[in-house]
N, C-alpha and C positions, 0 to 999 in steps of 0.2 A: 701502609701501602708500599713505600720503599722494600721492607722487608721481604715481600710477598716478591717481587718483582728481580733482587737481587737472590734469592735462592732460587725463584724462578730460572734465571738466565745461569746460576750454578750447575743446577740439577740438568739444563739442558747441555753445555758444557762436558759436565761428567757422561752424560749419556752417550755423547758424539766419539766420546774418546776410547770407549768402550766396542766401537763397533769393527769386524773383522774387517780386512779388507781383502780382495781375494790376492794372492803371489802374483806378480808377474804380471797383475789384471786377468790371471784367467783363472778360472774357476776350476780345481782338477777333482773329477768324479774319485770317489772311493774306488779298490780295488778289491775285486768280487772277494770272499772268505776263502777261496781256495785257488790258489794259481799255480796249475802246472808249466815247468821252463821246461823249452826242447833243451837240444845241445848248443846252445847262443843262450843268453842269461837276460833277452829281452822279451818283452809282452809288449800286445798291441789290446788296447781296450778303452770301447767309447769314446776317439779321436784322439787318443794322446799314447804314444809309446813311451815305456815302463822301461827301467834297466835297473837288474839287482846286481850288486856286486858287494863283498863281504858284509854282509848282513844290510847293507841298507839302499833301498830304491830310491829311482832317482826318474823325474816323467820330462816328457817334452813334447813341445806338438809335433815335431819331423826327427826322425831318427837318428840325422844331422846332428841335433842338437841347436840351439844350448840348452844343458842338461842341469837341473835343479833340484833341490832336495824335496822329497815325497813329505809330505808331515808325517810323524810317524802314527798319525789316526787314520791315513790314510790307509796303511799296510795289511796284507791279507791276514788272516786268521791261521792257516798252513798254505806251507809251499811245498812241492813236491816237482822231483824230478825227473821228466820221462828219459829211456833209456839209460837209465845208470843202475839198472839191474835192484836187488835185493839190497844191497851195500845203502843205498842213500834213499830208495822210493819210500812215498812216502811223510818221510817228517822233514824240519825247518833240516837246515843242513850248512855250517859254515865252512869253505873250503881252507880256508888257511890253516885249518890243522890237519889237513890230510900233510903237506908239506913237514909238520914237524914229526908226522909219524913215518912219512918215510923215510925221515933222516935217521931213526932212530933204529928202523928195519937192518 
């Protein structure tokens, strides 16, 4: 009967310790599989605004901030960027090497 009682209260134990807890207490929706950025590198979606910046987002509930890191299960599928013509629409696109191409131009 001991035995039953102490893996009992193990098994419950291990199971507790297992469970996710939401960030920050809040729970942040997935971001839809495809998000296009205007010319600002923010999204607003499902109550929380979104900020990309060199590959990685970042969400909060007011724009203000304080700004937190996205899980990266969160992240869309493709990003694409309106108005940047042919050069970038389209696919994932990291700006920091436009800088070393231009240095090199």
């Amino acid at each position: 009967m001991k035995r039953i009682v102490i893996v009992t209260l193990l098994a419950a134990s291990l199971l507790t310790a297992c469970v996710v807890m939401p960030r920050h207490g809040v729970v942040v929706p997935y971001l839809p599989p495809v998000v296009v950025l205007d010319v600002e590198p923010y999204y607003y979606y499902d109550g929380f605004h979104y900020h990309y910046n060199r590959d990685r987002w970042y969400y909060s509930s007011s724009r203000g901030g304080p700004w937190y890191d996205l899980p990266r299960d969160h992240y869309p599928k493709e990003l694409r960027f309106k108005g940047r013509g042919g050069r970038h629409g389209g696919r994932d696109h990291d700006d920091r090497h436009d800088d070393d191409r231009d240095r090199r131009d």
